[in-house]
MITOR-334988 format. One record per residue: residue number from 0; residue in one letter; chain; x, y, z of N, C-alpha, C in turn. Coordinates in nm, 3 decimals. Layout:
N
@k:NUM	r:A	c:A	n_east:X	n_north:Y	n_up:Z	ca_east:X	ca_north:Y	ca_up:Z	c_east:X	c_north:Y	c_up:Z;
...
REM end
This chain:
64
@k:0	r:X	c:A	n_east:0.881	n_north:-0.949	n_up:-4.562	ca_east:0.923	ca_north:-0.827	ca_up:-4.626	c_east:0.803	c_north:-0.733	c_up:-4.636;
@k:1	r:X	c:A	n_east:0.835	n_north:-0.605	n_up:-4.602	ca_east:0.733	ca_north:-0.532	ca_up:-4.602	c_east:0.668	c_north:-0.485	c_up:-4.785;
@k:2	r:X	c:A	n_east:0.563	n_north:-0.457	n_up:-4.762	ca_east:0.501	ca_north:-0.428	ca_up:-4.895	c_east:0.452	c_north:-0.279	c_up:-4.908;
@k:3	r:X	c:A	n_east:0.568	n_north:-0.230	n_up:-4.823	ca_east:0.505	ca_north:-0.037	ca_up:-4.794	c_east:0.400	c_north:-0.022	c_up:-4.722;
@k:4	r:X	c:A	n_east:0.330	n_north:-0.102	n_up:-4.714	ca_east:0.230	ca_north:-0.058	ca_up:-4.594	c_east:0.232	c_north:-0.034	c_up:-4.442;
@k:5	r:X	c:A	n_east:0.169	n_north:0.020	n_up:-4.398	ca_east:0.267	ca_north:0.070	ca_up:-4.238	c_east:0.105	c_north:0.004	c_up:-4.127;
@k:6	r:X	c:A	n_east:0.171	n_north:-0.015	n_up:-4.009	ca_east:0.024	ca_north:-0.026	ca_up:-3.945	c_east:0.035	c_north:0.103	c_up:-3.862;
@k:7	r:X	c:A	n_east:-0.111	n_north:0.207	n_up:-3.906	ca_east:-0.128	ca_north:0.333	ca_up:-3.835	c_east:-0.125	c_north:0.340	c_up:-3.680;
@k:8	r:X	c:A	n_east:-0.108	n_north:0.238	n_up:-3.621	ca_east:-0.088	ca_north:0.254	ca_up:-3.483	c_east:0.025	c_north:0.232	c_up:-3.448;
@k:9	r:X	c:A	n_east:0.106	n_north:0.235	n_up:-3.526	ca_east:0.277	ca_north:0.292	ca_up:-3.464	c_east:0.325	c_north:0.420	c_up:-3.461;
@k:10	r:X	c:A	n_east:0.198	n_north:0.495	n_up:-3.531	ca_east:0.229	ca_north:0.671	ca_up:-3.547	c_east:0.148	c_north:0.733	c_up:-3.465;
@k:11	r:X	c:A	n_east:0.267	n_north:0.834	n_up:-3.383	ca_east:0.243	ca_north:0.935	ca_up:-3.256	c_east:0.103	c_north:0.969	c_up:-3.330;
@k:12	r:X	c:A	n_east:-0.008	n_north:1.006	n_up:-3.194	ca_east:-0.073	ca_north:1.099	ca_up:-3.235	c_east:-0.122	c_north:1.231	c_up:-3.255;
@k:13	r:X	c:A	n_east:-0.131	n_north:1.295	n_up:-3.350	ca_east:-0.163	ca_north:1.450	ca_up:-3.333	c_east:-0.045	c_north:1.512	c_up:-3.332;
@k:14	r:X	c:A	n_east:0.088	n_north:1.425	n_up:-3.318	ca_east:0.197	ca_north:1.517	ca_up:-3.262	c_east:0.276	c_north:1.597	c_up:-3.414;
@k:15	r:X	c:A	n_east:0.233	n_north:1.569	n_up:-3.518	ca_east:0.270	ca_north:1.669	ca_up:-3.655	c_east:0.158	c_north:1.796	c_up:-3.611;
@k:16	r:X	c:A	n_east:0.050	n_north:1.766	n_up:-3.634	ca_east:-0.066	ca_north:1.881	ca_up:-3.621	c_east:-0.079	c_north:2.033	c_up:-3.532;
@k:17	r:X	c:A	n_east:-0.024	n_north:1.901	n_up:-3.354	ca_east:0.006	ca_north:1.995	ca_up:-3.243	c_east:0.145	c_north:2.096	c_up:-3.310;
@k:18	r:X	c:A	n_east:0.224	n_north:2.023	n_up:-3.326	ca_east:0.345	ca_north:2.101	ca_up:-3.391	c_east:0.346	c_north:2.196	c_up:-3.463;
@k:19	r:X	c:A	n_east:0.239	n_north:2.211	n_up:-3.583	ca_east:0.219	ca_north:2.286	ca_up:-3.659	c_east:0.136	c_north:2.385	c_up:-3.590;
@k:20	r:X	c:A	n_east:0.012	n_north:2.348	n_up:-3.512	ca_east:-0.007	ca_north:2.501	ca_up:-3.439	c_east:0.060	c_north:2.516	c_up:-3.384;
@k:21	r:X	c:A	n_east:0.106	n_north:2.495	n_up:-3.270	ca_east:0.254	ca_north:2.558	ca_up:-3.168	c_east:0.327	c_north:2.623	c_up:-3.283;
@k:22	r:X	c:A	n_east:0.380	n_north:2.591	n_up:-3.402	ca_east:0.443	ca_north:2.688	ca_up:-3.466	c_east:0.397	c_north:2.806	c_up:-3.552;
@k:23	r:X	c:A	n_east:0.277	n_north:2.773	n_up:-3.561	ca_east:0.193	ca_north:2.920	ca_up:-3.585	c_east:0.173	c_north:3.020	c_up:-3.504;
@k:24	r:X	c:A	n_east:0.128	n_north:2.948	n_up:-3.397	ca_east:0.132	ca_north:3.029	ca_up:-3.247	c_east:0.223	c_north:3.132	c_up:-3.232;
@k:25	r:X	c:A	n_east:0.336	n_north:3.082	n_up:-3.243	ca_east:0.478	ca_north:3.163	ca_up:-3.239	c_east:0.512	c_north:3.250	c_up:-3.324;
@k:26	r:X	c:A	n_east:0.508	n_north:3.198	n_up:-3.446	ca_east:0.515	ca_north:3.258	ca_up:-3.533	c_east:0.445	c_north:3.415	c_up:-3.542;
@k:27	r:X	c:A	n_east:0.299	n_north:3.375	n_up:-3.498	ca_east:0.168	ca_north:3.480	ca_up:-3.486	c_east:0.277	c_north:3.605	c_up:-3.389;
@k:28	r:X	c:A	n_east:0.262	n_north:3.532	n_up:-3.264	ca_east:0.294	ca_north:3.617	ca_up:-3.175	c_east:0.450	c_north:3.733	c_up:-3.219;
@k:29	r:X	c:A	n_east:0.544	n_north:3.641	n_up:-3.273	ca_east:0.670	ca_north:3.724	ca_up:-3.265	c_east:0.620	c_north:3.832	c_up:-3.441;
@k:30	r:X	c:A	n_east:0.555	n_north:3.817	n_up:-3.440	ca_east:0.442	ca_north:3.893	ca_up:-3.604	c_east:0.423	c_north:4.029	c_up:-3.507;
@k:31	r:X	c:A	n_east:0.371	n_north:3.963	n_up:-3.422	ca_east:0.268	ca_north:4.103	ca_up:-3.308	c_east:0.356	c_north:4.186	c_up:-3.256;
@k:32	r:X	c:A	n_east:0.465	n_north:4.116	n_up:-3.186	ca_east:0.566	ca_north:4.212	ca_up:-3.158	c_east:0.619	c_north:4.280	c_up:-3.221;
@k:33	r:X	c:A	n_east:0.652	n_north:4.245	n_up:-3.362	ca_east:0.733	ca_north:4.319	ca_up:-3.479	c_east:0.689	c_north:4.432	c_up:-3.522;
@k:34	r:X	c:A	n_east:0.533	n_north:4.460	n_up:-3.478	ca_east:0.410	ca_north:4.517	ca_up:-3.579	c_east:0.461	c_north:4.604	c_up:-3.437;
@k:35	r:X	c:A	n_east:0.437	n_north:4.597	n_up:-3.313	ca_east:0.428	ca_north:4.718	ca_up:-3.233	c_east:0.553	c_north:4.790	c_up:-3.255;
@k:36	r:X	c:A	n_east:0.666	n_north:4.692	n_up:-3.226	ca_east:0.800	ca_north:4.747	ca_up:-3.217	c_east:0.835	c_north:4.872	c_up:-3.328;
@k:37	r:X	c:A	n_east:0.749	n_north:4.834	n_up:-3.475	ca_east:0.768	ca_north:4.916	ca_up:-3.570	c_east:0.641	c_north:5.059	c_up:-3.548;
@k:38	r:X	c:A	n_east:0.572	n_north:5.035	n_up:-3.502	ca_east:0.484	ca_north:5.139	ca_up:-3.497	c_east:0.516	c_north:5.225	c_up:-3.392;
@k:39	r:X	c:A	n_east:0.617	n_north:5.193	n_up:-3.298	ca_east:0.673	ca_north:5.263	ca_up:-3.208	c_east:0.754	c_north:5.327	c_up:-3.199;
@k:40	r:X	c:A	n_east:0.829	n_north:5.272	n_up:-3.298	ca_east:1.025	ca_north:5.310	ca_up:-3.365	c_east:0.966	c_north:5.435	c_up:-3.482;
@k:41	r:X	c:A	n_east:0.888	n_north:5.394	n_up:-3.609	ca_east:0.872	ca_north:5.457	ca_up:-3.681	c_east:0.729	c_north:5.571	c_up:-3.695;
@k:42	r:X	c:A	n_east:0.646	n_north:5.510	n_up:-3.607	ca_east:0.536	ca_north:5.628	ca_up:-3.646	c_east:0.505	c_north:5.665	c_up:-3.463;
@k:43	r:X	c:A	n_east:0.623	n_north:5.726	n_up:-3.421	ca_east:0.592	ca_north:5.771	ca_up:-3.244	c_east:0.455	c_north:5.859	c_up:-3.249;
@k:44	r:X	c:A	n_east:0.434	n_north:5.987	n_up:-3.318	ca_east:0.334	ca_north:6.022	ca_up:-3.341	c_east:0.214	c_north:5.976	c_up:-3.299;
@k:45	r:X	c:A	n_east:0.183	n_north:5.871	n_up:-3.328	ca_east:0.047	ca_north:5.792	ca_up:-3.341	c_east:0.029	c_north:5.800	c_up:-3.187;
@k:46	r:X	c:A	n_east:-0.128	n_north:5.841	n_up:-3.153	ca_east:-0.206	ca_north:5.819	ca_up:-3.045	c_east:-0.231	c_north:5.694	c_up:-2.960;
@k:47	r:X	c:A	n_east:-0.247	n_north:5.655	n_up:-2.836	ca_east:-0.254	ca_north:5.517	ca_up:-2.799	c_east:-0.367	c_north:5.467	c_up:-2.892;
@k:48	r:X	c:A	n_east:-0.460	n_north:5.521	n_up:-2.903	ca_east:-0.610	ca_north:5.465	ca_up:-2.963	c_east:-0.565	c_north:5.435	c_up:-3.130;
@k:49	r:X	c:A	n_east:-0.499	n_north:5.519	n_up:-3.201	ca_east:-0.462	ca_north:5.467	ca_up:-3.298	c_east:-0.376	c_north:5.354	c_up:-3.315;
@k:50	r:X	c:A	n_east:-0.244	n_north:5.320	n_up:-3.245	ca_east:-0.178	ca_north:5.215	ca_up:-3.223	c_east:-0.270	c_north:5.111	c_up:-3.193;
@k:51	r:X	c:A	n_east:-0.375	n_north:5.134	n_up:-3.098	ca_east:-0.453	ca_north:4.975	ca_up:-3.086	c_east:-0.539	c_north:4.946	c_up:-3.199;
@k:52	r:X	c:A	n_east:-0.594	n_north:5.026	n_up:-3.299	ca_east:-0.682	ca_north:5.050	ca_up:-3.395	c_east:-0.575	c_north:4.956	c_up:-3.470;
@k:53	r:X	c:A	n_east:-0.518	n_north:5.022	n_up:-3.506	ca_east:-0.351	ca_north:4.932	ca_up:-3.638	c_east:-0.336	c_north:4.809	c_up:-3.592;
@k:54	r:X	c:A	n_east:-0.293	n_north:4.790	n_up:-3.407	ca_east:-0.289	ca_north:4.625	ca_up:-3.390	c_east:-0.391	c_north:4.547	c_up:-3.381;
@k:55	r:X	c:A	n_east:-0.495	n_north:4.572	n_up:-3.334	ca_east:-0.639	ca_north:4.527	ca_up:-3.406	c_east:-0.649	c_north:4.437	c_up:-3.543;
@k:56	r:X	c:A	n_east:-0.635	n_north:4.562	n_up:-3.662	ca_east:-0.631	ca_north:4.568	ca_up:-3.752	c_east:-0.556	c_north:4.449	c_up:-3.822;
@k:57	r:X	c:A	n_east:-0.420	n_north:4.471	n_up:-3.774	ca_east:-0.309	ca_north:4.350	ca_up:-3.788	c_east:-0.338	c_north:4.243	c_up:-3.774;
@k:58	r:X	c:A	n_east:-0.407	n_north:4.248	n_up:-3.625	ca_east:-0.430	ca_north:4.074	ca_up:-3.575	c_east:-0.567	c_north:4.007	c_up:-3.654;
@k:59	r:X	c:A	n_east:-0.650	n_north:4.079	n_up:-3.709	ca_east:-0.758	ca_north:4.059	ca_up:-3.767	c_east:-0.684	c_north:4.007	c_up:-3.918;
@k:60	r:X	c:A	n_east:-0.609	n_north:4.086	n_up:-3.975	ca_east:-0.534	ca_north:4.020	ca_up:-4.118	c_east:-0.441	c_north:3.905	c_up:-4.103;
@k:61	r:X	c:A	n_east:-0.423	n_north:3.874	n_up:-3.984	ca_east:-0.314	ca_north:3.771	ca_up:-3.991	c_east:-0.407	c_north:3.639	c_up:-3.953;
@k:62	r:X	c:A	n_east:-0.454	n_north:3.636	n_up:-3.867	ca_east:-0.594	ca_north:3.534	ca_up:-3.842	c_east:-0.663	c_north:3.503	c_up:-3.950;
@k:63	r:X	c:A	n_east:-0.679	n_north:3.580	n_up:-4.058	ca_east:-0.769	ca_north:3.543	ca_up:-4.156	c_east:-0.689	c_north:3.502	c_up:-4.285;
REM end
């Protein structure tokens, strides 16, 4: 009968961790799209150089 203890070499490795970046990854990215899509829809105005300044900006706050 087991006593709750597990032996660690029956568990995949890395494969929670990998998972969790791959889902940041994604996450990040469909972030990036949202951020242009809106700066495109709502502030047309804006200059190319400013739009990259803002997504810059973005990707620098979301990374950190």
């Amino acid at each position: 009968m087991s006593d709750g203890n597990f032996n660690r070499q029956l568990l995949p490795k890395n494969e929670l961790s990998a998972g969790l970046r791959a889902g940041k990854a994604q996450m990040r990215t469909r972030a990036e799209q949202a951020f242009l899509q809106l700066i495109k829809e709502e502030f047309s105005s804006f200059s190319d150089d400013e739009v990259a300044r803002l997504h810059d900006k973005f990707m620098q706050l979301i990374r950190s």
